[in-house]
N, C-alpha and C positions, 0 to 999 in steps of 0.2 A: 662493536668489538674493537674497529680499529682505532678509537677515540678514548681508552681506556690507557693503553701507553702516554697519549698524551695529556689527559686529567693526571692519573700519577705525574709524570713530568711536572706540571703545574702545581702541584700540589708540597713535592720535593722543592721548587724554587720557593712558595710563598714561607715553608718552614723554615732555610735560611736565609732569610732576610736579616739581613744585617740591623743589629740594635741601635735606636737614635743615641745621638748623644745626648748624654747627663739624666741615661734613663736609670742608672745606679747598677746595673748588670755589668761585669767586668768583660772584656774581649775573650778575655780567658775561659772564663765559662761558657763561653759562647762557641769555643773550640772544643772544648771538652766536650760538650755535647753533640757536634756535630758529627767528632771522631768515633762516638760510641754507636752512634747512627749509620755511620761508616762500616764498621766492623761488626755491628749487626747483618749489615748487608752483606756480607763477607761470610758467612757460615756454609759448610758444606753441607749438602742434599743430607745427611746423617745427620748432622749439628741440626738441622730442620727441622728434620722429624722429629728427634727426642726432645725438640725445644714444644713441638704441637702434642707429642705423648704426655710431656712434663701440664700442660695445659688441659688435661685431656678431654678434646676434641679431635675430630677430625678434621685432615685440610682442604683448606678450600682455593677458590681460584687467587685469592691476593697471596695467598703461600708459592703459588707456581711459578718461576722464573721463564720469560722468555717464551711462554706459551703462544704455540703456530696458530694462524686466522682459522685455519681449517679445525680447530680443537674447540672443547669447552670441558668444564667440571659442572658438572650437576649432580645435584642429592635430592632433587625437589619431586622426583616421579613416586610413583605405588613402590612400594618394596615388598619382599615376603619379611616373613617372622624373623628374628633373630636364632633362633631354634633350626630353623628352616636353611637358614643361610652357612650356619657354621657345619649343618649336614650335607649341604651342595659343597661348601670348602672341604671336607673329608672327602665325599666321596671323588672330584677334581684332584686328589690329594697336594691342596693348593693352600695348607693352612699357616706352610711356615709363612715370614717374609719375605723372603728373597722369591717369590712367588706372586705373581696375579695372573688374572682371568681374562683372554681375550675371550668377546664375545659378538659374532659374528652376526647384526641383524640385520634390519631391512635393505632390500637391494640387489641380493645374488641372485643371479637368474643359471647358475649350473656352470659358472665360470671355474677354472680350476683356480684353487687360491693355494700360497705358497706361504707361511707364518715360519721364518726365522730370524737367527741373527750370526753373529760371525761364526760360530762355529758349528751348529746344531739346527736342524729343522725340525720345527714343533710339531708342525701339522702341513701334510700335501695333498690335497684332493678337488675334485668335485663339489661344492657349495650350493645350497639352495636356499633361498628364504623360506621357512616354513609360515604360509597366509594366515595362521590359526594364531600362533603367538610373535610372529615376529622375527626368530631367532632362525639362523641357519646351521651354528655351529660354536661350541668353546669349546675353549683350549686352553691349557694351562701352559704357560712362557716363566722364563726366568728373567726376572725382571734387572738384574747387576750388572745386563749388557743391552745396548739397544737394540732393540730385533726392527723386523720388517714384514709388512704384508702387501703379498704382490699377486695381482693380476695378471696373471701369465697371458690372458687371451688379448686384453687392450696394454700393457706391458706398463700399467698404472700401477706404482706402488707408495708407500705409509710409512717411515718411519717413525717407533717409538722411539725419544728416549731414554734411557737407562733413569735420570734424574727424575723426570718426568713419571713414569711407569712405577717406581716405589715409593710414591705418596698414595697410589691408591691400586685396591684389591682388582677393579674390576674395569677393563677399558672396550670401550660398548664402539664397533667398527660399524657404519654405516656408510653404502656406496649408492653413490650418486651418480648422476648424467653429468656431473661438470668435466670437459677436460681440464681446467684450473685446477681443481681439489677433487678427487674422484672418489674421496672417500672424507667423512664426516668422524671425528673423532671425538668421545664423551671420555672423558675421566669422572670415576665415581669410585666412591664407600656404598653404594646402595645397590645391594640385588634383584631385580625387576625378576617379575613370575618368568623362569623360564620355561616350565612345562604344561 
């Protein structure tokens, strides 16, 4: 994972390399195109998404700017049905955008967990991993501000953010033994059986 900033890096150098001479490509175009590469990069988290809706796919991790060691996006596990999934989005009443799904799994042993962000607390309680499927608890967050989930008892916390959080529906919170990263963050489109 940490090697992935530095391939892109590598990868950005090998594309402007500068053209030999008397290869017939003018300097000029050679700017032009750099600049449009430029101001690609430049696109707000909004300008992103409707450019991934205009494509329509969903995003993946080369879409995500800046993503922490402790994160990943994954789409590759079981999911439920599509049917299934837009019925768990209702009944979450989590179907707009500005909407996604923390989803609390492996790891809590009855710690109290505290899911906000600057103004509003989502969800405050008690957490348990449920051994059967996995899951301890979701919560519907608004995703247009960066929230935070904290471990009141080891005073370990998570931030989402806001950027981050509205590429995708469903952000799957796993906690760990590390004091470095105490908690394991998925970014996904894909809803795992939760019941």
């Amino acid at each position: 994972m940490k090697k992935l900033p530095f391939l892109l890096l590598l990868v950005l150098f090998a594309m402007c390399k500068s053209v030999p001479h008397g290869s017939g490509t003018s300097t000029n175009a050679n700017t032009n195109s750099s600049s449009s590469t430029a101001s690609s990069k430049e696109l707000t988290i909004e300008e992103r998404i409707e450019e991934i809706k205009e494509e329509n796919r969903l995003p993946e991790e080369k879409d995500v700017i800046d993503l922490p060691e402790y994160a990943q996006v994954r789409d590759d596990f079981r999911s439920v049905t599509d049917k299934t999934k837009e019925s768990y989005l209702q009944g979450m009443q989590a179907t707009a955008d500005k909407y996604s799904v923390v989803i609390l799994t492996q790891g809590f042993k009855g710690e109290n967990i505290v899911v906000k962000n600057s103004t509003k607390t989502f969800f405050k309680g008690m957490t348990m991993s449920d051994l059967s499927n996995g899951i301890a608890k979701s919560v519907r967050v608004d995703n247009t501000d960066s929230f935070t989930i904290l471990d009141t008892y080891t005073n370990s916390e998570v931030t989402i953010e806001s950027d981050h959080a509205k590429m995708f529906k469903f952000i799957y919170i796993m906690k760990n033994s590390s004091k470095e990263n105490p908690f394991k963050v998925t970014f996904s489109n894909t809803l795992r059986p939760v019941r």
